[in-house]
C-alpha positions in Angstrom: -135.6 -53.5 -26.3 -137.6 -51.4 -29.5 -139.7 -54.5 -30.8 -141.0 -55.5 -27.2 -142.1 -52.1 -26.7 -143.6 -51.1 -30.4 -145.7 -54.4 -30.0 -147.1 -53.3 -27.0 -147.9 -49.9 -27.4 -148.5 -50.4 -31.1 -145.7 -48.0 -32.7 -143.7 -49.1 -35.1 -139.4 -49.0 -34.3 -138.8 -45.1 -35.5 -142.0 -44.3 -32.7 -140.7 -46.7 -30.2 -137.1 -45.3 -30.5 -138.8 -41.6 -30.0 -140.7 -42.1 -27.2 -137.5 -44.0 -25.5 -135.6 -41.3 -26.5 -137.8 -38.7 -24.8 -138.3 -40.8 -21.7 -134.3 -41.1 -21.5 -134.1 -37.4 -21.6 -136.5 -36.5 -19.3 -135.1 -39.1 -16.7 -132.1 -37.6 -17.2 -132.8 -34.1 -16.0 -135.0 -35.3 -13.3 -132.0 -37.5 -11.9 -129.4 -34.6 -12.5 -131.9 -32.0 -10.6 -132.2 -34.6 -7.6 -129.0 -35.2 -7.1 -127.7 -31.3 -7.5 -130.4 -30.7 -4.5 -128.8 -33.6 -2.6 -125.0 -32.6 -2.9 -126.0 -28.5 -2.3 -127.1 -29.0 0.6 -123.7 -30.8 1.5 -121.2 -28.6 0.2 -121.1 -25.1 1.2 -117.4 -24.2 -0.7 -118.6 -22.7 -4.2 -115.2 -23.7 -5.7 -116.1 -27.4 -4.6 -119.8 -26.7 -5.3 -118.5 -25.5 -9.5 -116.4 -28.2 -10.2 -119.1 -30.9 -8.3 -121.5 -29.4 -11.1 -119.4 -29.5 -14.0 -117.8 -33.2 -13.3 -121.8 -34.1 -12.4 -123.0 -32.4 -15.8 -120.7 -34.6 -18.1 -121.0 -37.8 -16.6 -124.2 -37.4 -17.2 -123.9 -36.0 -20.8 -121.3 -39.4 -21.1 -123.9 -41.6 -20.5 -126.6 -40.2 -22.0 -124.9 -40.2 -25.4 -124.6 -44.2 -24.7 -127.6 -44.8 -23.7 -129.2 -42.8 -26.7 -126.7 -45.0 -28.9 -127.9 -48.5 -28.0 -131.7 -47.2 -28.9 -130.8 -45.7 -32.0 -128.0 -48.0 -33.1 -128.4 -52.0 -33.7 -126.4 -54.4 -31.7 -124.1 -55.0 -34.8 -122.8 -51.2 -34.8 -123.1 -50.8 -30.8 -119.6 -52.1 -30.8 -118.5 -50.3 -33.3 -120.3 -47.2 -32.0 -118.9 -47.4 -28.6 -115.1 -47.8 -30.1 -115.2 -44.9 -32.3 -116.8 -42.6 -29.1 -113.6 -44.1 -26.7 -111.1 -43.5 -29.5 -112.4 -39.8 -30.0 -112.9 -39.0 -26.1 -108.8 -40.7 -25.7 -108.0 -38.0 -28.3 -110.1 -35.0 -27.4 -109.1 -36.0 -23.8 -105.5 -36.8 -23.9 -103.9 -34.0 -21.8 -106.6 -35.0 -19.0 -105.4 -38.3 -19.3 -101.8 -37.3 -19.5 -102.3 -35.6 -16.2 -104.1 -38.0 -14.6 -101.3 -40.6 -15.1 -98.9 -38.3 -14.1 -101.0 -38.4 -11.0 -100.6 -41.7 -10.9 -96.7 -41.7 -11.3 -96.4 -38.9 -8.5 -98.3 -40.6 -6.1 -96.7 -44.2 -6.7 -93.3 -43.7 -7.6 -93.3 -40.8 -5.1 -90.7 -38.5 -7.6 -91.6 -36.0 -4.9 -93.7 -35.3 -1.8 -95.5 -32.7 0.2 -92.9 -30.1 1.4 -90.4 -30.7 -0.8 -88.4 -28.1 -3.1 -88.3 -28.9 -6.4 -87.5 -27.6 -10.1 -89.6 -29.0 -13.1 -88.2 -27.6 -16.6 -88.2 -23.5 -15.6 -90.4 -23.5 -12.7 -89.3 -23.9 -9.0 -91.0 -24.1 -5.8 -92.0 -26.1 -2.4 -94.9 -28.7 -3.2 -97.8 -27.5 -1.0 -100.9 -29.3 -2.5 -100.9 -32.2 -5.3 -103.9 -33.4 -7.0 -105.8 -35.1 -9.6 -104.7 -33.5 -12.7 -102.2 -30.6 -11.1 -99.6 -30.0 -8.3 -99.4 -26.5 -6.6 -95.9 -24.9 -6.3 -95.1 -21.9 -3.5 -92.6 -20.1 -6.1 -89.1 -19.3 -5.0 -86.3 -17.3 -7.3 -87.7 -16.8 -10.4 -87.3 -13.6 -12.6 -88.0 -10.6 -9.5 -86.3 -12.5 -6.6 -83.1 -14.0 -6.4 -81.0 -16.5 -3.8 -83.6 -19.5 -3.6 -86.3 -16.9 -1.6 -90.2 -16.9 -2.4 -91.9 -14.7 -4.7 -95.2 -14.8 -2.8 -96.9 -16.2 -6.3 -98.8 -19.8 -5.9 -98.0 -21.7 -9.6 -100.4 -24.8 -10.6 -98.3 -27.1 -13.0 -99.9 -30.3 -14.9 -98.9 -33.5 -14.2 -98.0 -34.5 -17.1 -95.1 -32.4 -17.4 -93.4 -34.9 -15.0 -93.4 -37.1 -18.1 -91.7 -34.6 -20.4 -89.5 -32.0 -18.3 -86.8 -32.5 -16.3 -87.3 -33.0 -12.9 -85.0 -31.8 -9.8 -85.4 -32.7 -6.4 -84.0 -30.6 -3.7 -84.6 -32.2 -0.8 -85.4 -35.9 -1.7 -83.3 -37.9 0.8 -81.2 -35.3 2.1 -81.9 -31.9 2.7 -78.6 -30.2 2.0 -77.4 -28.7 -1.2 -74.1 -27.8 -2.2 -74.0 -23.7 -2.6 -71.0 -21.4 -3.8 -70.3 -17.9 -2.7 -67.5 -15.8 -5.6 -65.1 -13.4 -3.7 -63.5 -11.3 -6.5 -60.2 -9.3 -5.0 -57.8 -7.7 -6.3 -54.3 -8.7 -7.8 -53.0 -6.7 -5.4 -54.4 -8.3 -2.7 -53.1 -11.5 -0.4 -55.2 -14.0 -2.0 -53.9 -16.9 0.7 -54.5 -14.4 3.6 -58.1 -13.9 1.9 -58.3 -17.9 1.0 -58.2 -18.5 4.7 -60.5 -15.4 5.8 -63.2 -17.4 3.7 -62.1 -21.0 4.6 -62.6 -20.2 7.9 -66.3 -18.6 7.6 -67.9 -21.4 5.5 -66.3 -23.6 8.2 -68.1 -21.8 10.8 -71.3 -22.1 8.9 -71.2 -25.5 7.3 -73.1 -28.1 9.0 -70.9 -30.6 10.9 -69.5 -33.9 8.8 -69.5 -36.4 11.2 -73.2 -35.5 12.4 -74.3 -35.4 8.8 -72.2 -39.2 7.7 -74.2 -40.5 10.9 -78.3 -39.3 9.2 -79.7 -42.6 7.8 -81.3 -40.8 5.1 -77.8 -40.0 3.9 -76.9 -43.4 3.9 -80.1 -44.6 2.6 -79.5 -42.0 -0.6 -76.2 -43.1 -1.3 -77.0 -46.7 -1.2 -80.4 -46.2 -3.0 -79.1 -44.1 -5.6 -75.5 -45.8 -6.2 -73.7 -42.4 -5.2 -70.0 -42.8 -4.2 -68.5 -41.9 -1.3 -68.0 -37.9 -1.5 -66.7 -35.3 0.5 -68.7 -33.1 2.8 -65.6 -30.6 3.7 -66.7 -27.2 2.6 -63.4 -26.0 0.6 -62.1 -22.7 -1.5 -61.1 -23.0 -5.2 -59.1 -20.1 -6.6 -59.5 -19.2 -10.0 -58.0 -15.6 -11.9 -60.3 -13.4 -13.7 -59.6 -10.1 -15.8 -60.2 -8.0 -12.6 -58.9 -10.1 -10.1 -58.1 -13.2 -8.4 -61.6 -14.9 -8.0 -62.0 -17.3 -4.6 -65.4 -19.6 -4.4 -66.4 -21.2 -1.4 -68.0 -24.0 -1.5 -70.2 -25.5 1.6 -73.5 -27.3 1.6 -76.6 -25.6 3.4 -79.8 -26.6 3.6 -81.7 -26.0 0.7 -84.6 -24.0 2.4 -82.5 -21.3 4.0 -79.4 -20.7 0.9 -80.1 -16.9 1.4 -79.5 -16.8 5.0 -76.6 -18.7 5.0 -75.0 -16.8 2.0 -75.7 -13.2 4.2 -74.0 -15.1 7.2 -70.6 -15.7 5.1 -71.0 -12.3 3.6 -71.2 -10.2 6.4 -67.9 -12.0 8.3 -65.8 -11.5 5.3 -66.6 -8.0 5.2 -65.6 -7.7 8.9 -62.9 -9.5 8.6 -61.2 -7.4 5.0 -62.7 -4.3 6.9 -59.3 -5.1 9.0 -56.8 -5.8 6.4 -55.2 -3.0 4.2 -53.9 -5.9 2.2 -57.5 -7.4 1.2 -59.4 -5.0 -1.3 -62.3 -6.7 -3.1 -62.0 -6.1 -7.0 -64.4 -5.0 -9.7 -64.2 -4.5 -13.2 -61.2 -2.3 -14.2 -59.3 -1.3 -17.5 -55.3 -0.7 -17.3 -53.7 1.5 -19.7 -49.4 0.7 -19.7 -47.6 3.5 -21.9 
């Protein structure tokens, strides 16, 4: 392309490869200026408007740089020219790309979807937006609240991470979680009386077995996913700690509403000891024996 145009204009190729190069850059801005004023007057968002102009502004930059490369460079290094500029952008670029396959992953493997509550390496949340290079998570627990609640915060996590944390799904499949609720009483107390108090509350709670076997995405999960044929009863283990005689119920509740259902259990156990003389809850103690 240099020795057409030095013959006809009468430069020689260091002239030729200037005036190209000036020509380049000037259509350059021209077409970057025309097209800014075309896309303005489409987007009125400035957040979409800012990112439009950066992602505009370095394609542009991107091919520029090439362009200027095949004038200034022969057609034996061109090759060579254009490798070393893909090996360095793979490298200065490599969390971008990182993310973007993670994109990739999350949107054809489907790890997880819109709605769903999920915990990648310390953070935990309901997916509310996914894109390009990030995922947007509506925080719940955390450090300030407890019992599976949001904290109000919004948390934008890369991609990428999917490839490099641990991932826990929630909800995928089947939105019930298994959830246990501690009742420390005393040794004094009738820990069977108490064992049936809180059989009978997480009974009253728990969501009912034969209507849950019966939900295809139960069935689906268990056959997708190899998962043996487990027990739905909610049940009481009894355990003895150094202040007492420790009882955990055990039920499953749906994974978007674990606080609720733990107050529900709470508040008719405390009824229900409120009656008994023989039912004291315990807390830490020390006993002295002379």
């Amino acid at each position: 392309m240099i020795e057409p145009i030095a013959d006809a204009l009468n430069l020689t190729p260091t002239q030729s490869q200037l005036l190209l190069t000036g020509v380049w850059l000037v259509s350059l801005g021209l077409i970057r200026w025309f097209v800014l004023v075309v896309v303005h007057r489409r987007i009125e968002d400035p957040a979409i408007w800012y990112r439009t102009q950066k992602l505009l502004s370095y394609t542009i930059t991107f091919v520029g740089i090439v362009v200027l490369a095949s004038i200034w460079i022969d057609g034996s290094g061109i090759a060579t020219y254009i490798g070393l500029l893909t090996a360095g952008l793979a490298i200065a670029l490599s969390d971008v790309l990182k993310n973007l396959a993670g994109w990739l992953f999350i949107v054809l493997r489907r790890p997880f979807r819109l709605g769903e509550r999920i915990q990648i390496g310390e953070h935990r949340g309901d997916v509310i937006d996914i894109r390009a290079f990030r995922f947007t998570l509506f925080e719940i627990a955390g450090e300030r609240v407890e019992a599976e609640q949001p904290t109000g915060r919004l948390m934008h996590v890369p991609n990428g991470l999917v490839f490099t944390e641990p991932l826990a799904n929630f909800t995928e499949g089947f939105e019930y979680v298994w959830h246990e609720i501690p009742v420390l009483i005393t040794f004094e107390s009738d820990w069977e009386a108490a064992e049936q108090i809180i059989s009978e509350a997480i009974e009253e709670l728990s969501p009912d077995e034969t209507e849950m076997r019966a939900m295809d995405e139960l069935r689906e999960t268990m056959i997708e996913y190899r998962i043996g044929d487990m027990s739905l009863d909610p049940k009481v283990y009894v355990t003895v700690r150094d202040s007492g005689v420790l009882l955990t119920g055990r039920l499953l509740a749906e994974a978007h509403i674990l606080r609720q259902v733990e107050q529900d259990v709470w508040k008719a156990l405390l009824k229900a000891f409120a009656q008994r003389d023989d039912i004291n809850l315990a807390y830490p103690t020390e006993r002295r024996v002379s």
